[in-house]
ROBAMI-971284 format. One record per residue (C-alpha): residue in three letters; z, x, y. Coordinates in steps of 0.2 Angstrom, whole numbers, plus 2048, in hexadecimal, padded with zeros to 3 digits. Example, Ala and Ser with C-alpha at 12.3 -4.5 7.8 and 13.67 -1.06 7.14 Angstrom:
<nodes>
ala82783E7EA/ser8248447FB/
</nodes>
This chain:
<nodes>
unk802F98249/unk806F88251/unk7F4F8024E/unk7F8F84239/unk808F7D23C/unk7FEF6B243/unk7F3F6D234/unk800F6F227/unk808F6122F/unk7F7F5622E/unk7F3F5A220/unk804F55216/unk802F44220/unk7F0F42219/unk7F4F46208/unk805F3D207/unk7FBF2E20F/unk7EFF30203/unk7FCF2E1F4/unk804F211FC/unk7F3F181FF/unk7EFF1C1EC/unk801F151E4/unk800F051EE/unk7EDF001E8/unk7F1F051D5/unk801EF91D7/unk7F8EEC1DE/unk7EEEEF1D0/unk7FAEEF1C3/unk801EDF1CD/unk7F1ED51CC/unk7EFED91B9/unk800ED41B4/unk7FFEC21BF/unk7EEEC11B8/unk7F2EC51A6/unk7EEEB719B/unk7FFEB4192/unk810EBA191/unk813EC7183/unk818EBD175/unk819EC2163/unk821EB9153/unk826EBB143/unk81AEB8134/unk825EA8130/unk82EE9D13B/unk831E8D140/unk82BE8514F/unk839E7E15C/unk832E6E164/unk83FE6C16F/unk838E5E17D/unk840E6218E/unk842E5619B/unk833E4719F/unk825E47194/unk817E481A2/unk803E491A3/unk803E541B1/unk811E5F1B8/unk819E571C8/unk822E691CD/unk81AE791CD/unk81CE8B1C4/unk828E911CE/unk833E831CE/unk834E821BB/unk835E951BA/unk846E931C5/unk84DE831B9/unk84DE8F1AB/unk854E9F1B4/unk861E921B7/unk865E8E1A7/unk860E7C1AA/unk855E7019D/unk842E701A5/unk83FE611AC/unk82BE5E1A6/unk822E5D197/unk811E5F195/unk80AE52187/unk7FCE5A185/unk804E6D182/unk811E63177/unk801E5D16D/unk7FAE6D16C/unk806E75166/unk80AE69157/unk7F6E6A152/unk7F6E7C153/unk807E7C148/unk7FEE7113B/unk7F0E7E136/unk7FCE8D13B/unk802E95128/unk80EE9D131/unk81AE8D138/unk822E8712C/unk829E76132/unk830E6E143/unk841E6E147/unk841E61153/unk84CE62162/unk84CE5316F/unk85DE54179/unk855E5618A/unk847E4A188/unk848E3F197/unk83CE3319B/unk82BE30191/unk820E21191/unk81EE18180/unk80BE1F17F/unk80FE2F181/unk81EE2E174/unk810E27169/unk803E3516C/unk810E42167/unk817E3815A/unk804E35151/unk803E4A153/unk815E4C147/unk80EE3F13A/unk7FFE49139/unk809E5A139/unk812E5212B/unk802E50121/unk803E6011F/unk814E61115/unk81BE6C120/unk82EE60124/unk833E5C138/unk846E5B138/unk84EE52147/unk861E5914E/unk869E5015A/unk878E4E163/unk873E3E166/unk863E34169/unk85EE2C177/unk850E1E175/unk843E2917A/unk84AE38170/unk84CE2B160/unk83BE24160/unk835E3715D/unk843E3B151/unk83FE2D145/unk82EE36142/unk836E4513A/unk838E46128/unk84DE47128/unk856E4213B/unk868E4A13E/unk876E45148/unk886E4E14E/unk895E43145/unk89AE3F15A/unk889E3B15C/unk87EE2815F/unk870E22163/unk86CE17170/unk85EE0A171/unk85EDFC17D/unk84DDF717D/unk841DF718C/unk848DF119E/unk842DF01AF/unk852DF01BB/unk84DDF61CD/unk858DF41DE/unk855DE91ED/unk858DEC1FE/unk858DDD207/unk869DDB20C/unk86BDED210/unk85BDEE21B/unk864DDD223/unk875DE5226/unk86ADF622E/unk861DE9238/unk852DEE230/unk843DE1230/unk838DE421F/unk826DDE226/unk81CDDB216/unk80CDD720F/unk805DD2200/unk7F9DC81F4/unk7FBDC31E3/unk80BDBB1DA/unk80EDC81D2/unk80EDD71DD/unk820DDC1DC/unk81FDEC1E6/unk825DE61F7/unk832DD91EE/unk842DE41F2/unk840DE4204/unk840DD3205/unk849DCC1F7/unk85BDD01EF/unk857DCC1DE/unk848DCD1D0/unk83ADBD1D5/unk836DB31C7/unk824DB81C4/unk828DC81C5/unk836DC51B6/unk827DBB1AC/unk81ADC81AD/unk826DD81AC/unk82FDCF19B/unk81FDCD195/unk81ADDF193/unk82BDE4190/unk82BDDC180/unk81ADE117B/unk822DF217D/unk831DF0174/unk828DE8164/unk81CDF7165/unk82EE01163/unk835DF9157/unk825DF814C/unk823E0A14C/unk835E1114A/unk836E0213D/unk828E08133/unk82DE1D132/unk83FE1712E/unk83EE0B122/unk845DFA12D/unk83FDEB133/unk83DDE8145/unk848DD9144/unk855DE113C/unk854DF214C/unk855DE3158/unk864DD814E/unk86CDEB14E/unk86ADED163/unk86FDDC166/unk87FDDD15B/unk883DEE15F/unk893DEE164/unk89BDDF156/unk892DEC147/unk898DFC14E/unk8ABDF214D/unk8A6DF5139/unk8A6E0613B/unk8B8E08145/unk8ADE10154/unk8A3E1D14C/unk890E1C150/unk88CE28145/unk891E1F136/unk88AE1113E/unk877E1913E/unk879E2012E/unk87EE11126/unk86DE07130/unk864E1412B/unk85FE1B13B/unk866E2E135/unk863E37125/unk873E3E128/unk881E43131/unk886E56135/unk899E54131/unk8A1E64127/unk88EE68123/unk889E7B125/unk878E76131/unk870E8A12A/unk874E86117/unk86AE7411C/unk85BE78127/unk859E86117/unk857E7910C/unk84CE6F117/unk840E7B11B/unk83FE8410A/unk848E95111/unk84BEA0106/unk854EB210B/unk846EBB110/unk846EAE11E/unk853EAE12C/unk853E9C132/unk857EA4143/unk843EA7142/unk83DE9814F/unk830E9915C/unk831E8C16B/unk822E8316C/unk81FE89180/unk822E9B179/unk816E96168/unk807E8D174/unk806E9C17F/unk7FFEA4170/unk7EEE9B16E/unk7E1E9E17C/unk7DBE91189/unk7CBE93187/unk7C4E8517C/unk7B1E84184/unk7AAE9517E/unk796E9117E/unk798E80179/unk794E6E184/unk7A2E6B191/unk7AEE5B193/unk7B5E591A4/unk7C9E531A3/unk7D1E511B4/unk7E3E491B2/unk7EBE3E1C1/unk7FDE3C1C0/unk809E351CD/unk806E281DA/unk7F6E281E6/unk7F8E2F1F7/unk7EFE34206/unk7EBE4720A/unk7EAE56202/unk7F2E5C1F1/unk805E571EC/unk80EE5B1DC/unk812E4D1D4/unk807E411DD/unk7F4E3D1DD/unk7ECE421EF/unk7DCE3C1F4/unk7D3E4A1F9/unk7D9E571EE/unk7D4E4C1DF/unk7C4E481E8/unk7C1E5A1E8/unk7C2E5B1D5/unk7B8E521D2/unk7ABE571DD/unk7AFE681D2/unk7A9E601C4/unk798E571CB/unk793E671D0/unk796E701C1/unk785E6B1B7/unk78CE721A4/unk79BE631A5/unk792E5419D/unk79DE4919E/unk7AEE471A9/unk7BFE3C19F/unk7CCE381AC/unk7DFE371A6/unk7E8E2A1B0/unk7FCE2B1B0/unk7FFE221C3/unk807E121C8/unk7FDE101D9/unk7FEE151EA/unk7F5E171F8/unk7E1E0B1F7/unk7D9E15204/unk7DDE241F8/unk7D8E191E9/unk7C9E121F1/unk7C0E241F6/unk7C4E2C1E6/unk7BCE1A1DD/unk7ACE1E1E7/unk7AEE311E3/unk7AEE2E1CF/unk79EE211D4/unk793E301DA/unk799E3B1C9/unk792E2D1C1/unk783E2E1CB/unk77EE401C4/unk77CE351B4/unk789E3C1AA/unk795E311A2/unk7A9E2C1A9/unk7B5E2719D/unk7C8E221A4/unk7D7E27196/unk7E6E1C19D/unk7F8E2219B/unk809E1919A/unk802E121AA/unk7F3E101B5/unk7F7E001BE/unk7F2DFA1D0/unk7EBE091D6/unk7E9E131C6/unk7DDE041C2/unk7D3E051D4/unk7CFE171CF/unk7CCE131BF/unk7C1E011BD/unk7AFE0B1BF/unk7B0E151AE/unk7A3E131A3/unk7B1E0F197/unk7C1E1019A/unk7D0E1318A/unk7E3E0E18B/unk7EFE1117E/unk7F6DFF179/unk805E02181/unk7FCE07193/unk802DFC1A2/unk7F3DF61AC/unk7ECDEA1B7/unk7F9DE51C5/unk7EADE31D1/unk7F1DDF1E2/unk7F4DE81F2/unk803DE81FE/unk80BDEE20D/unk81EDF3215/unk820DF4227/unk831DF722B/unk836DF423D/unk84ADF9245/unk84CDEC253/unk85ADE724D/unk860DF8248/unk85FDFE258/unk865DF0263/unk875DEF258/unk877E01260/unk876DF9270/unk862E02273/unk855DF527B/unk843DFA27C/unk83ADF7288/unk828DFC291/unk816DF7295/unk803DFA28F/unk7F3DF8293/unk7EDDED282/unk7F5DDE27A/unk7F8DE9269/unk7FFDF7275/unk812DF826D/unk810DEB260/unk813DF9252/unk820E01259/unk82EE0424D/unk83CE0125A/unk834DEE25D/unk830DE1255/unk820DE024A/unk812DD7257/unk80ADC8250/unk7FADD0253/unk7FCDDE248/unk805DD223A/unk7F5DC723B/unk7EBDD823A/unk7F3DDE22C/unk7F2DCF223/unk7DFDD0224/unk7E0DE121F/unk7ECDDC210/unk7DCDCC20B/unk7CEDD920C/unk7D8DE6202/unk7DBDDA1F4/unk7C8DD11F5/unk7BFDE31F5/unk7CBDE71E7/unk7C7DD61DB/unk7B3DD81E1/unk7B4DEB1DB/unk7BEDE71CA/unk7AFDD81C7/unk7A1DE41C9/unk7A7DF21C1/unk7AFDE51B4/unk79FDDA1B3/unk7AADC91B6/unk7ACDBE1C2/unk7B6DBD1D3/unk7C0DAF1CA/unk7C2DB81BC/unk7C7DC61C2/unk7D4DBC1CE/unk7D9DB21C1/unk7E0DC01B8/unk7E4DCB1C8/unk7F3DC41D5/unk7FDDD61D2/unk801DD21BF/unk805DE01B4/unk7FBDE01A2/unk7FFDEB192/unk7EFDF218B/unk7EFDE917C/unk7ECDD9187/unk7E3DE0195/unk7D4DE4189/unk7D2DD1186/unk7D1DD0198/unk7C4DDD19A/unk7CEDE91A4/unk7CEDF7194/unk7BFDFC189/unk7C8E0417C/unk7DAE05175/unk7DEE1A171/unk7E2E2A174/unk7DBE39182/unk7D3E41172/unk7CBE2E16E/unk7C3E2C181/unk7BFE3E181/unk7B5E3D172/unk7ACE2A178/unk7A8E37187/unk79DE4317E/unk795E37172/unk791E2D183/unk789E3F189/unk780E3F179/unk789E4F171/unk78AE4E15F/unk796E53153/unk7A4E57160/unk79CE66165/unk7A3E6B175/unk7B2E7217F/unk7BFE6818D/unk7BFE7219B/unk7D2E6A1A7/unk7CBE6B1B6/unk7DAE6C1C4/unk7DEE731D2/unk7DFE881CF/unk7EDE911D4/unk7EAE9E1E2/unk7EEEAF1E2/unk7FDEAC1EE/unk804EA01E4/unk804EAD1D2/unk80DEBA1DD/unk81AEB01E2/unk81CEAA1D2/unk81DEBC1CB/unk827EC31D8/unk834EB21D5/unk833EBA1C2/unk839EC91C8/unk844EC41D6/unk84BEB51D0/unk857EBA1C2/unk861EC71CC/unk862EBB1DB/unk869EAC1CE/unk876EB91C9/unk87BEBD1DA/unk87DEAC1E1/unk87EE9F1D3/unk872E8F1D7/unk87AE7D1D5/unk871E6E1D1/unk874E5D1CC/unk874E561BA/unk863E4E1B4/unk86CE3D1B3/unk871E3C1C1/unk862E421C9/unk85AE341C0/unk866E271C8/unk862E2D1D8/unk850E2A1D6/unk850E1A1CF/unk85DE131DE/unk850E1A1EA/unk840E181E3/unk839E091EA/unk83FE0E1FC/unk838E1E1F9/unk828E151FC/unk82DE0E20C/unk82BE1F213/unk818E2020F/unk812E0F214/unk813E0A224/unk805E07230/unk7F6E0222F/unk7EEE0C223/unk7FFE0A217/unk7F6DFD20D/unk7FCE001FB/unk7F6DFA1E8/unk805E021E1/unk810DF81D1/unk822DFE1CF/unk820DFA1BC/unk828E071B3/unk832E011A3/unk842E0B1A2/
</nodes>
């Protein structure tokens, strides 16, 4: 009797373990299917009209990953990237789609965009409009930015509280000088070239005149590029958009105070939503009629998910590999372009023998040369399969953007691309004073002169200055050499044009340093004519680095976990303008924690029009 009692007992274990081991292997398989899945459920209506509201920067490359957007929304707060190209999917695809209707514009939380990017987007609503489908533009209000897009839609509304602020293009960064001197901290720095301005706020408590010259001049170019453009889709001259900014304040007197008058009147708006039903007009506007609900809108995120990835089907491959954010040593960082993990992708695509040809997009102001320098020579030995490179420049790809890029067999820049700024520098801080104000003295010995002549709490040695100094003249001379062979001009030439000066596009392709002024879609399509394909026949394949399987769990179980846990314990976080203040005080001494030492030599340009 006992024995059957053991085997009952054993076999209810085995078969309980059994149907246990069977549950959790079907829902790991259910788990793997819905994190693998292709896209999210999403269905709409057989008419509607496409949201294309713009959140946050306007970016080539996300800086922050899934799950950090996934908890910005849970939040409730405004993403903090956009894609261009999924923006400029979205609108092509919304062209040829019977379904959409129109574009309700939306641009409230559009942040920060370069000028190029604005453009490409802004080229993709003209051509939506060819197909007579309208764009109507709400606002509360318009930032510069948000204008430039908004002048492109057929009508542009404003809330009767509402303005529209455009101040033209600066460049107002912080100096540090007499803060590091009241810290006791002694800014060691190195560099060649006029007009490398990087290491100026350590040293300096105001703007160098070079720096002034150069940045005014790019600036300008800017500006005009601007004006011309918003000019043109509104029906103003450029002179009369900068006699309006510049008398701002003395015109708006006119209008007792009220902007909105003011940018109707200018004919900045088409018109201003005072006592106006908003449903009765968007109606009108897009051609509604009752069996319509204007509550019918799909945002484009939601509206892109739709459309599959795969572009290549059987067809001849293009490579794109996008590099956005400053160069750095070391493996991959959101937000940044790391030596080696880029290195690695395009080692992915030598290998690879269906790619015929490889387009870099550049969107980075710089960084680190040893970074730039081994992913130069790792382009070189793609070229040395003997398929074509072709470099598509961004709103920037200056200093080290250009070290990664000078080697293409062509290399394209929209014309409003900031270039050049070929120089190299270094920061050295050192806290001598710092730390004898505190009433610390260091002190010791070592077997080598250089022994301590590095050492943060001392003073810099004059043997590691002197070396560091070499380091900084042999930087600078294997970046001109590399620029004039690459560039097929001479040392003087090169120099000549070189010394750390910024250039806008349409200048630096009088110089040499561009091929070709145009879009991603432009080099792209240079690329496969160079790989002999004819007829744009092929497929772009984005090579990047693939998410692993840890990472889509957590993002899915941050799906299903997250909601309840923002419920629970509310999450605080600080406005996006402020946020925005707080990087620009700091940027330039973020750098200061990443160069130091002596590999911290840096071809970096803090360039950045705001």
């Amino acid at each position: 009797m006992f024995m059957r009692f053991l085997r009952f007992i054993w076999s209810f274990v085995d078969i309980t373990t059994r149907i246990f081991q069977f549950f959790l292997i079907l829902t790991f398989c259910v788990l793997f299917f819905i994190i693998f899945s292709s896209a999210d459920n999403i269905s709409v209506p057989e008419a509607f009209i496409l949201n294309l509201n713009l959140n946050g920067n306007i970016v080539d490359d996300y800086s922050i990953d899934d799950i950090d957007r996934f908890i910005s929304t849970a939040q409730g707060l405004p993403v903090s990237e956009t894609r261009l190209r999924d923006v400029i999917k979205a609108i092509r695809y919304a062209k040829s789609d019977e379904r959409v209707i129109g574009i309700s514009l939306r641009t409230d939380t559009l942040a920060s965009a370069g000028l190029s990017k604005l453009q490409d987007i802004a080229r993709e609503l003209s051509s939506f409009k060819e197909s007579g489908k309208p764009i109507i533009s709400i606002g509360d209000y318009y930032t510069q930015n948000q204008y430039y897009l908004a002048s492109h839609a057929n009508k542009v509304y404003l809330n009767p509280f509402g303005f529209i602020s455009m101040t033209g293009y600066s460049r107002f960064i912080p100096y540090y000088k007499s803060s590091l001197d009241i810290f006791g901290v002694d800014a060691n720095v190195w560099a060649i070239g006029e007009f490398k301005s990087f290491v100026e706020p350590y040293v300096r408590d105001s703007m160098s005149d070079n720096d002034k010259y150069s940045s005014l001049i790019y600036l300008n170019a800017l500006w005009s590029e601007y004006k011309n453009d918003v000019g043109l889709q509104r029906g103003i001259s450029p002179d009369e958009i900068q006699k309006l900014i510049d008398n701002y304040a003395l015109v708006l007197e006119e209008f007792n105070g009220d902007n909105g008058k003011l940018a109707l009147a200018t004919g900045l708006v088409d018109l201003v939503l005072d006592d106006i039903n908003l449903n009765e007009l968007l109606d009108k506007d897009f051609g509604i009629d009752n069996a319509l609900d204007i509550s019918n809108r799909v945002n484009f995120n939601d509206y892109l998910s739709l459309f599959s990835n795969d572009e290549t089907r059987e067809r001849e491959k293009i490579a794109v590999i996008t590099l956005s954010g400053a160069i750095i040593d070391g493996n991959e960082s959101l937000g940044a372009i790391s030596g080696d993990s880029t290195i690695s992708l395009i080692k992915r695509a030598s290998k690879d023998q269906e790619i015929k040809a490889l387009v870099i997009r550049v969107d980075s102001p710089g960084g680190s040369v040893f970074a730039s320098d081994a992913i130069l020579k790792e382009l070189v030995r793609f070229q040395k399969t003997g398929r074509p490179l072709v470099v598509s420049m961004s709103s920037i790809a200056a200093s080290g953007g250009y070290w990664i890029s000078m080697s293409a067999d062509e290399i394209w820049a929209s014309p409003t691309t900031l270039t050049g700024s070929i120089g190299v520098g270094a920061v050295i801080p050192t806290f001598n004073d710092t730390v004898g104000k505190l009433g610390i003295t260091i002190d010791g010995i070592g077997t080598t002169k250089l022994s301590g002549q590095l050492d943060p709490a001392r003073q810099l040695g004059p043997d590691i200055k002197n070396i560091m100094k070499q380091n900084i003249e042999f930087s600078y001379k294997s970046f001109i050499e590399n620029v004039a062979s690459y560039r097929e001009k001479s040392l003087d030439e090169v120099d000549n044009f070189s010394r750390g000066r910024v250039w806008i596009a349409s200048d630096a392709i009088g110089l040499g340093l561009v091929d070709k002024l145009g879009s991603l879609d432009d080099a792209i399509n240079s690329a496969a004519v160079i790989a002999g394909i004819a007829d744009e026949d092929f497929g772009i394949v984005n090579i990047s680095n693939n998410e692993s399987f840890t990472d889509r769990l957590s993002l899915f179980l941050m799906k299903s976990i997250y909601p309840l846990f923002n419920r629970i314990i509310p999450q605080a976080e600080l406005p996006i303008i402020i946020d925005n203040m707080i990087n620009e005080v700091f940027l330039p001494g973020v750098t200061i924690n990443s160069i130091g030492g002596l590999k911290g030599i840096y071809s970096i340009c803090l360039c950045d029009p705001s």
